[in-house]
N, C-alpha and C positions, 0 to 999 in steps of 0.2 A: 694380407688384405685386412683392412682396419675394419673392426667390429663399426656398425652402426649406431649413432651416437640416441644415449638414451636421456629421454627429456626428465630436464629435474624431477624430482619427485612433486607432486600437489601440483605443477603449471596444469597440466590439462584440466582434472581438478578444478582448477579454479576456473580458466577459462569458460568451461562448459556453462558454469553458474552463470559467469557475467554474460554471456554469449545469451544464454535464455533469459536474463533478468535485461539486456537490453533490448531483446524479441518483444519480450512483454511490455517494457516502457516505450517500446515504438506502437505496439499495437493500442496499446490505453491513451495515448495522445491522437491517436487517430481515432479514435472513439469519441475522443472526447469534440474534437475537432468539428467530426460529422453530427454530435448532440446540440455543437449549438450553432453549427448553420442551420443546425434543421429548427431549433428552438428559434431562432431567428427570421427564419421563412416564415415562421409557424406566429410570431408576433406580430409582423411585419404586416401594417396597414398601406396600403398603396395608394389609395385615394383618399382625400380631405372629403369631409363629411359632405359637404354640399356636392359632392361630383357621384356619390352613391346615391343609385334608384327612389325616388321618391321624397330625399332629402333634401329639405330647402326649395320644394315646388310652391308656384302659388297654392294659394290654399283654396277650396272647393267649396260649394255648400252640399249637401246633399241630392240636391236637386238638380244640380249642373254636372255632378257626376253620373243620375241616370242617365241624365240626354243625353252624355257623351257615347254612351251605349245603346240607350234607347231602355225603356221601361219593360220588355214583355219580357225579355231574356229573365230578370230578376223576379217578377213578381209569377211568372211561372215555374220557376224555379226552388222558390219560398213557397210556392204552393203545393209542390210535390214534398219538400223538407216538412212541411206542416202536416204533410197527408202522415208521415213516418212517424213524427211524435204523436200523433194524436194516437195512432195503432201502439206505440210503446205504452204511451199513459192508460190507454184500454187492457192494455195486459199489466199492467202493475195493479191495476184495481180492480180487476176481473181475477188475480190469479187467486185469492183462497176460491173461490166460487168453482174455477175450474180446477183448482185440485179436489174440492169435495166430490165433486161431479165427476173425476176421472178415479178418486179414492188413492189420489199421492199422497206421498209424505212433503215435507216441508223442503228437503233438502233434495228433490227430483220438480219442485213445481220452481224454486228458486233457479236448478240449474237450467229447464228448459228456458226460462224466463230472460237468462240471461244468458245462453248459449249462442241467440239467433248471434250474435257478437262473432262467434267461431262461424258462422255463417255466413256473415256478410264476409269474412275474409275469406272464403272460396270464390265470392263473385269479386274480390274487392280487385285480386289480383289482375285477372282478364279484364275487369270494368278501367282500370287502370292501363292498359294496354292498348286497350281501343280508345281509351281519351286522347292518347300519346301520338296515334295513326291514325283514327278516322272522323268522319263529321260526328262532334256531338254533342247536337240533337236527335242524332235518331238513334243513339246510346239510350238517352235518357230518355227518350219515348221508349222503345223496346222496353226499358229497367220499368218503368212506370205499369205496363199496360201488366207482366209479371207480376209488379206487386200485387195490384188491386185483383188479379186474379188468384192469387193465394192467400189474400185477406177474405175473401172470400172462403176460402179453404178450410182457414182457422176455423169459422162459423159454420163450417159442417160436417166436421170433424166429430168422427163418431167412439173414438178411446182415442187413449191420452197417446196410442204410437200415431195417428195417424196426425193428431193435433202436432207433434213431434215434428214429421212431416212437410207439415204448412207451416211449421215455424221457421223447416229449414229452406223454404220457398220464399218465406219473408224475407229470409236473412238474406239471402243473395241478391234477390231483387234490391232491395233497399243500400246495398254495395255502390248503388252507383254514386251517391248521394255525395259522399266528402270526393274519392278521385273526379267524377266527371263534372260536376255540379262545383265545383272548388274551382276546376281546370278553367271553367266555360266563364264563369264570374269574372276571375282574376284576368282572361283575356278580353273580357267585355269591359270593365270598369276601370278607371283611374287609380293607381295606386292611391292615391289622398284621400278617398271615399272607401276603402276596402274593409275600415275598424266598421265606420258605421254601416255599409251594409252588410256587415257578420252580426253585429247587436240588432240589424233589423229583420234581417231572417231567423234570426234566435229569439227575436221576440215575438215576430209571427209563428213562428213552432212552439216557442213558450204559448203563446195566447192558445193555441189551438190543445198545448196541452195542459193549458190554466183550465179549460170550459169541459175537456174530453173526459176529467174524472166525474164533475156534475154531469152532464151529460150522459157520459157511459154508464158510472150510477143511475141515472134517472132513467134510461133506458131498460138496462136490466132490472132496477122493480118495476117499473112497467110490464114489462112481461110479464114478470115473475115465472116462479116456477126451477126446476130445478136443472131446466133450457134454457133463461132468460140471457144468461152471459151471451149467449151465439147472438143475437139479437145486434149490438155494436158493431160485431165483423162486418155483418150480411151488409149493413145499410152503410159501413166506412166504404166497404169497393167501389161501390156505382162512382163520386167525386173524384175517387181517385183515376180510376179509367180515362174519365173523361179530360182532367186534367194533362195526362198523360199523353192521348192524342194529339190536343193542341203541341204539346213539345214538340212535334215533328215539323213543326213550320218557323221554328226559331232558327236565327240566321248565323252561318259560322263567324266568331270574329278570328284576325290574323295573330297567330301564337305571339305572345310574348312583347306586344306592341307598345302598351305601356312604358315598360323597361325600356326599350329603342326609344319614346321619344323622352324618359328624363333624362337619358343617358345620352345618347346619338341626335336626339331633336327630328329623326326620321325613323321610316321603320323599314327594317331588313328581311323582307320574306323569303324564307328558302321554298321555290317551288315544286322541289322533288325531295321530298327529306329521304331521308335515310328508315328501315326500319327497325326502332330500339329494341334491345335485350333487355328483359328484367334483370336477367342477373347482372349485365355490366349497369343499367341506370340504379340498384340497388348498392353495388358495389361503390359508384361512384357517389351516388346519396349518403351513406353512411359515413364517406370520408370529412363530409363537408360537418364542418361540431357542430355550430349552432344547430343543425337540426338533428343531427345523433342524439344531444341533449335533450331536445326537445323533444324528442319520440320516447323517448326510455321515460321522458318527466311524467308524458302524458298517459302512457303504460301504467306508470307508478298509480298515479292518481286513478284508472281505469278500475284499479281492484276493489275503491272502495263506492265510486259514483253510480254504475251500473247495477251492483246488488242492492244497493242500499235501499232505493227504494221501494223491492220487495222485501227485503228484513224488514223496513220500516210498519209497512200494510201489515205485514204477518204477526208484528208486536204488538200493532196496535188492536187487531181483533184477539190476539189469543192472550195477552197480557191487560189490558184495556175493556174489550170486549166491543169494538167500535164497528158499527153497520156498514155493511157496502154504501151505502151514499154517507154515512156520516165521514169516509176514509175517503169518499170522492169529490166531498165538502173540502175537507181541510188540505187536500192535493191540490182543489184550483185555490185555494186562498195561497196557498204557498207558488205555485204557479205566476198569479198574480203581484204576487210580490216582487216577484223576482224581474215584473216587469218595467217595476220601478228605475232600478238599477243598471238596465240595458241603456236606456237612450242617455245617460253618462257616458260607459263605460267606453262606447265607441270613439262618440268625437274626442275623447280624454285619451283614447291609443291614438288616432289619427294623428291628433297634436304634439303628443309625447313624439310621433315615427318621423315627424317631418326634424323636429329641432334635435333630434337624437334614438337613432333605433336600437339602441343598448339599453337606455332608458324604460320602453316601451314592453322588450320584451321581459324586463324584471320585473316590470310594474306585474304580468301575472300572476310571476312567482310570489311575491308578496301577497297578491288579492290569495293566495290558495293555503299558508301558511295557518293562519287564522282559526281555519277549521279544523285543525289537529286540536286546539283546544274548546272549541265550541258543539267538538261532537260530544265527547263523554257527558258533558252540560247538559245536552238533549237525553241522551238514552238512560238518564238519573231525573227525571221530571217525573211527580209525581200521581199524574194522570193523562189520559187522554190526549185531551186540548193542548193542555200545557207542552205534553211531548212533539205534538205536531207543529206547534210554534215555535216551539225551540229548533226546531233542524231549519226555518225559512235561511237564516243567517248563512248557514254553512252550506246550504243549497245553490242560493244567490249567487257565492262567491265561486265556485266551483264551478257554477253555469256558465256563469261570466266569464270567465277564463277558457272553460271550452269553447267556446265561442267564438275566442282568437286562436284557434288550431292555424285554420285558413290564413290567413293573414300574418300569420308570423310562418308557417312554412314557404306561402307565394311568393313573399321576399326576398327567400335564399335561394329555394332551389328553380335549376335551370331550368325555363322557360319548357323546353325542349321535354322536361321531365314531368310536367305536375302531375299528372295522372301519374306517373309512378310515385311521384313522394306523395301523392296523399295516400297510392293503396299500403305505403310501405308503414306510413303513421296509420293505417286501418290494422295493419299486423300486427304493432304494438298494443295501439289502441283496445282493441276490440279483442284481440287473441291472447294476445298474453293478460292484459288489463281486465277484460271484462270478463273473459270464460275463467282466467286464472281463477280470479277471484271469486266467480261463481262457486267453483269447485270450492276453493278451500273454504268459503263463508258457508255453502250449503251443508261440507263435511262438521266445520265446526258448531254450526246452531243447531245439528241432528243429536250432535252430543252433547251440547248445552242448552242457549236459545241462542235466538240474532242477535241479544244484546252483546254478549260475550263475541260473536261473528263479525260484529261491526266495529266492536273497538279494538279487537285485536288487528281485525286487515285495515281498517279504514285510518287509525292515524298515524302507521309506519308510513302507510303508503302517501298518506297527503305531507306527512313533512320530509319523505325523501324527493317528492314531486315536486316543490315549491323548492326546495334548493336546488335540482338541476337547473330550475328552469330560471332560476337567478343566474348561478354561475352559466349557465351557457350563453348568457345575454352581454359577457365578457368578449366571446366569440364571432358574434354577428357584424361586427363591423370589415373587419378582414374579409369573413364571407363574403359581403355584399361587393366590397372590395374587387372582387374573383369574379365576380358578375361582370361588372364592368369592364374590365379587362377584356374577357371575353367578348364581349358585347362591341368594342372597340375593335378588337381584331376581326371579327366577325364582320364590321363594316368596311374596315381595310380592304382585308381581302372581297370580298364585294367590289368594293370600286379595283383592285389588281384587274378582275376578272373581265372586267368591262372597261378595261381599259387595251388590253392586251390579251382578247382570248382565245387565241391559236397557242399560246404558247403556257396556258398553266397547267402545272407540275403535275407529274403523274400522282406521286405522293409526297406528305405535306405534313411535318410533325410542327407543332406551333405551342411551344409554351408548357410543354410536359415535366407534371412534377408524377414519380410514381413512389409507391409505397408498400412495404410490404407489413402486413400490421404497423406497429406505432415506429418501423425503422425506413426513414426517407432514404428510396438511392440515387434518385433524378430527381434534377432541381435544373426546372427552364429551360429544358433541352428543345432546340427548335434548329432543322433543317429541310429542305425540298430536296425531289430527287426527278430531276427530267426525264422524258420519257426516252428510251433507247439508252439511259446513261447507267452504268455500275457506279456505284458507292461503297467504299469499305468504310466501315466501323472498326476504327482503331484504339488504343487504350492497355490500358493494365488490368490486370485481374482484378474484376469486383468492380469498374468502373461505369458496370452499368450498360455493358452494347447486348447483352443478349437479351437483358430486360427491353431495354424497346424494341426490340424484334415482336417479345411478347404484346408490347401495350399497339405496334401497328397491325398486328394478324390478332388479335382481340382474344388471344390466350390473359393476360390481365388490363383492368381497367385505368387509368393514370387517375390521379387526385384533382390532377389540374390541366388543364391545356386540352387544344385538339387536333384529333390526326384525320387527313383528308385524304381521298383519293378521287383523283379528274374533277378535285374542285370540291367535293361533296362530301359532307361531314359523317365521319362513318365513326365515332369514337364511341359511342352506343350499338354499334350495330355488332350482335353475335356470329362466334368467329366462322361459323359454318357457313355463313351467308355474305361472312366478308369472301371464304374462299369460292362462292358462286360469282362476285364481281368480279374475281380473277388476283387477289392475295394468298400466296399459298408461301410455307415455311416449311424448307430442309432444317430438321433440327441438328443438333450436333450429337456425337454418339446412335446406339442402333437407330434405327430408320425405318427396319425390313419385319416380313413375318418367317421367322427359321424355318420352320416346319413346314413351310407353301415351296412351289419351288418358284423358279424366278417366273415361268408365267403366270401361275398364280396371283403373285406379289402385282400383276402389272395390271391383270386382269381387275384386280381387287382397286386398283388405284384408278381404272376406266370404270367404275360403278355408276357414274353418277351421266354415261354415255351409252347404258344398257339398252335405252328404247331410241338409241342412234345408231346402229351397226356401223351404217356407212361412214360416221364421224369417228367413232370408235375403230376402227381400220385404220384408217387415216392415221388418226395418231400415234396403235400401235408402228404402223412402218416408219417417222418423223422419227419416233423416239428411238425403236433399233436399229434406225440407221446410225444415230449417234453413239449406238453405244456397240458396235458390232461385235467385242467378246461376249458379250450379253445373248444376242441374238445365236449365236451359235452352242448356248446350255444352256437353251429354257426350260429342260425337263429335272436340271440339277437344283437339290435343294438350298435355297437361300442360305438357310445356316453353315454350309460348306464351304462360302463362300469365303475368302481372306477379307481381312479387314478392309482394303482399298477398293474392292471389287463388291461388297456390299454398300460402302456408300455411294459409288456410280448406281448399282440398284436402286436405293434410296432418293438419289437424285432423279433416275428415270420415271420412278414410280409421282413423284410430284408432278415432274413433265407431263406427263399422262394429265396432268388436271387442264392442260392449255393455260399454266399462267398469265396474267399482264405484267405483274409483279411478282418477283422471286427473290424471298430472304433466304439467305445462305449464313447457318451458325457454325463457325468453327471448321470450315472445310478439309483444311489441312493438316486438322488435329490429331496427332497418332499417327498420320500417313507415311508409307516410304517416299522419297522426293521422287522415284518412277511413277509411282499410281498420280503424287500431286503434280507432276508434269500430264499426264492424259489427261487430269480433271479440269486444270485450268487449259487444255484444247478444248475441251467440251465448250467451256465458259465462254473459248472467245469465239467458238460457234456460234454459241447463245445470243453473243452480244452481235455477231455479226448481220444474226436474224430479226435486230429489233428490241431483245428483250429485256424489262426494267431491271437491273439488280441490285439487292443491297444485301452486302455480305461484310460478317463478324470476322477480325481476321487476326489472330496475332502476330506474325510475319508479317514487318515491314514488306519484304522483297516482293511476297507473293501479291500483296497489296499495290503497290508497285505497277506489278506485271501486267494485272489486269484492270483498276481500278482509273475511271476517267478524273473522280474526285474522291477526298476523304475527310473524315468528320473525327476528329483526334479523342475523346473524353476520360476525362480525367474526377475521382471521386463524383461521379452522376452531373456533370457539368462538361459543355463543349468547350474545349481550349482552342482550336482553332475548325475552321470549315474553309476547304479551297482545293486547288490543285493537287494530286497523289505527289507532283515534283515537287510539288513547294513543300510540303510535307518533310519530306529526305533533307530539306536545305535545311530547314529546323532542330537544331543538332538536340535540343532540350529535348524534344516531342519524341524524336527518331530516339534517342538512349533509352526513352522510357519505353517504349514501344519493345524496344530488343531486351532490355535489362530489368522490365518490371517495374521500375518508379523514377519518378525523375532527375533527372542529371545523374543520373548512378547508379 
């Protein structure tokens, strides 16, 4: 018998290297592959300037843009924004008074001063929620009547925890102000008037806070005494109240109309929306750049705008030595000034957004630049006066600029969303920007003064702010781009619907790009799935079918596109509440609770049937009818269970919810071919009874067996959508299906 033949010495050796060195060189070209489709998705403008929102519309005057809305929405609206600054401007100029009076230190009146900012973002989030879902005006009425009842508060406020208190009563109330007051604007008025009435409710809140520090000053010596601060509060509420009331008779206008008619020339109302999740409109906010940019920009800048003009009051009486009115003098002269600068700055954005909105939203970043070197200027002035007329420049510009938050968020983000992206810019804003910076300015002038507090947070933070908010203006075109699209298919499918409406799709993926941090794996995935029909999701490892399992049952968000069920746009809607419309997802792997035994498990899966006995019966006998070994070891614990016979449990226990829809990941995965010959009887039970399915499958055959269609995908793209037979005739599709990649 001849000895077995031994391989040269070094082949294996070497093979093994080349074997992994061309592992590696396959994977790095696929790397690279998917860097710059996705670089390219990601450059990739779709629409010509004039076909994006608002660009290239005729042009408005001011006055043609109320009437398109009507006048009271606005000027009641700017009269609430005006009640809030004027209470701000009263506590910048009031605050040494009410620290002496409560016996604070500098760095406790600063941070209360600037906290209510952490405050309005506990109201901003919910105020944001109900802009997105309900009528609001009587948001903003409710927000309004709050305030003026806790500005009142402030003024009676008897130690500094209680004043504490009312500041944090302020802050919430006043939450409503950017989501709902943003939301309600931007669907009332004409994109082409949106610069100039943000410059004109910021310059009505400017005037009310050019007059509030004379005023408030002239109030409190009037009083005098070492009471007289309370004085402003008491007599700020009665306007505000009353203002507030009226809110409640302003008229809803239809979300997102504008958009529809630069885009569509009509408008598309959904008249049952869906209701949104923070966390998916958050998730899906954040993807979108130009306004990631824009949040972090305006964060940035938050640290230094907010304190500053209590460092400023506090230097100039403790370094200066400047009176409550003489500090409430040069607040409206500054105030004032800055009113100059508003009725530019609007119609100059208006016109920059029509002829180019890349343009428009740089022009910010530049107006905020400026003041990185105009602040040391000021806090090196050699008195008083000098000092307080030194900051008007750098005030100005930073007004200004806040001013277009609105107007450059309304643009991008989705109609459906405003109320969430402005409370999500209130988090940046006000939380990180304005408390951050309280903190660390209050920490640092306790161990120096404000001056050292102010230039150390205030000119990082203004020239990291002024360049995002240039380079994210690179961004915006694309964005708006994604509007449109949407906006277009949105109408499509509209007229689908009403044209043929016995027959739309149970569920609806339309245009899905998903993402997981900065690595895209879906890009423009769109198919239907009829009602009574199976679907298999076929493909290679990594190709992306489990991920949209995720992005349809709302386990993750998609960056782009949207997904429907019976017509109705659920891409926002959290997954708990998808699984109450009747979307529910077999995952792949355990399923079960070990420890329960299998009644347990089923029991636990009929939770949400607890105050139905009699439906909850029902379903348990449906389901153990289907699963009869089940039925006869309901007392054995799930964890004993073999692998095959846990995922039937798995699958029952879904059952148990009454599906409409049921995504099935991975069915067959691990299975002996016995357990997966009983699972696919269950299936064509399933399917004999009606029910939608869309199942992940690697086995062609099994695919096959049960599947009426199937949706092929390949690196996060659909190669083919049609027949499971036509499928198999595709010898490409079919190799890569059985063997991992294509053609081999």
């Amino acid at each position: 018998m001849n000895a077995p033949s031994r391989p040269e010495p070094g082949i294996d050796a070497m093979q093994a290297p080349m074997s992994a060195a061309g592992l590696a060189a396959g994977l790095i070209d696929a790397e690279a592959e998917r860097r710059e489709r996705q670089s390219e998705a990601q450059r990739e403008v779709l629409f010509a300037d004039e076909l994006l929102p608002g660009v290239g519309d005729r042009q408005l005057s001011l006055r043609q843009g109320l009437a398109a809305g009507g006048s009271a929405t606005f000027i009641t609206l700017t009269a609430l924004a005006s009640m809030d600054e004027l209470e701000s401007a009263a506590l910048g100029v009031l605050a040494p008074d009410i620290r002496d009076a409560f016996g604070m230190s500098d760095g406790a009146i600063v941070f209360i001063s600037a906290a209510s900012g952490a405050f309005l973002v506990l109201g901003a989030l919910p105020m944001g929620w109900l802009a997105d879902r309900c009528r609001r005006s009587r948001v903003v009425g409710w927000a309004g009547v709050a305030f003026a009842a806790m500005v009142f508060a402030c003024g009676l406020a008897a130690n500094a925890f209680l004043f504490f208190l009312a500041r944090f009563g302020v802050g919430v109330a006043k939450s409503s102000t950017l989501p709902v007051h943003g939301s309600m604007n931007a669907d009332t008025y004409p994109i082409g008037v949106r610069g100039r009435l943000a410059t004109l409710s910021a310059g009505a809140a400017r005037t009310a806070g050019a007059l509030s520090p004379l005023a408030v000053g002239g109030i409190a010596a009037l009083a005098g005494g070492d009471d007289g601060w309370r004085w402003p509060f008491l007599i700020l509420g009665l306007p505000a109240l009353l203002v507030a009331v009226w809110a409640f008779r302003l008229p809803e206008p239809p979300r997102g109309q504008y958009e529809m008619k630069s885009v569509l020339g009509e408008v598309v109302q959904d008249t049952k929306p869906m209701p949104i999740s923070m966390e998916a409109a958050f998730a899906r906010l954040m993807q979108i750049r130009s306004i990631r940019g824009a949040i972090i920009a305006f964060s940035a800048l938050g640290f230094s705008l907010f304190s500053g003009g209590v460092l400023a009051n506090l230097w100039a009486e403790d370094h200066f030595h400047m009176s409550t009115f003489e500090r409430g003098l040069m607040g409206s002269i500054g105030g004032a000034s800055m009113l100059v600068a508003l009725p530019f700055a609007g119609p100059w954005y208006d016109r920059l957004y029509r002829r180019d909105p890349a343009r428009a939203m740089a022009l910010l970043g530049f107006m905020i630049l400026p003041g990185a070197v105009l602040m040391p200027i000021q806090w090196f002035m050699p008195n008083g006066w000098a000092f307080m007329l030194a900051g008007i420049p750098a005030t100005i510009l930073s007004s200004v600029t806040f001013a277009m938050v609105g107007p450059v968020l309304q643009s991008v983000v989705p109609y459906r969303l405003r109320g969430m992206g402005a409370a999500l810019s209130a988090i940046y804003i006000f939380f990180i920007g304005a408390t951050g910076g309280a903190l660390l300015a209050g920490l640092i002038s306790n161990a120096y003064d404000p001056r050292v507090a102010t230039l150390v947070v205030g000119v990082p933070s203004t020239l990291v702010g002024g360049y995002l908010l240039v380079r994210s203006s690179h961004f915006i075109k694309n964005d708006l781009s994604l509007v449109v699209q949407e906006l277009r298919e949105e109408l499509e499918e509209r007229d689908r619907q009403l044209e043929d409406p016995e027959n739309i799709p149970v569920l609806q993926v339309r245009n899905v790009d998903f993402s997981y941090g900065h690595v895209q794996v879906l890009f423009d995935v769109e198919f239907d799935v009829k009602r009574g029909e199976t679907l298999a999701l076929l493909g290679t490892n990594g190709a992306g079918k489990s991920t949209i399992l995720k992005a349809i049952c709302g386990l993750g968000t998609p960056s782009r596109g949207v997904v429907r069920l019976n017509g109705r746009t659920i891409t926002y809607v959290a997954p708990e509440q998808r699984g109450r419309y009747g979307i529910h997802l077999l995952p792949g792997g355990k399923g079960v609770f070990p420890d329960m035994t299998i009644r347990e498990n089923l029991e636990m899966a009929a939770f949400r049937f607890r105050k139905d006995a009699a439906h909850r019966d029902e379903r348990f006998t449906y389901v153990l009818g289907l699963f009869p070994d089940l039925a006869d070891r309901q007392k054995q614990q799930a964890g004993s269970l073999s692998g095959g016979q846990q995922q039937m449990l798995a699958l029952a226990m879904v059952l148990m919810h009454e599906p409409e829809v049921l995504l099935i990941d991975e069915l067959s995965l691990g299975l002996a071919p016995v357990v997966v010959q009983d699972l696919l009887a269950i299936i064509e039970r399933l399917k004999a009874d009606g029910l939608t399915i869309v199942i992940v499958e690697q086995s062609l055959n099994i695919a096959l067996a049960i599947a009426d269609r199937a949706v092929f995908l390949e690196k996060g793209q659909v190669r083919f959508t049609g027949p499971a037979r036509e499928l198999a005739e595709r010898d490409d599709l079919a190799r890569a299906v059985f063997l991992g990649k294509e053609g081999g």
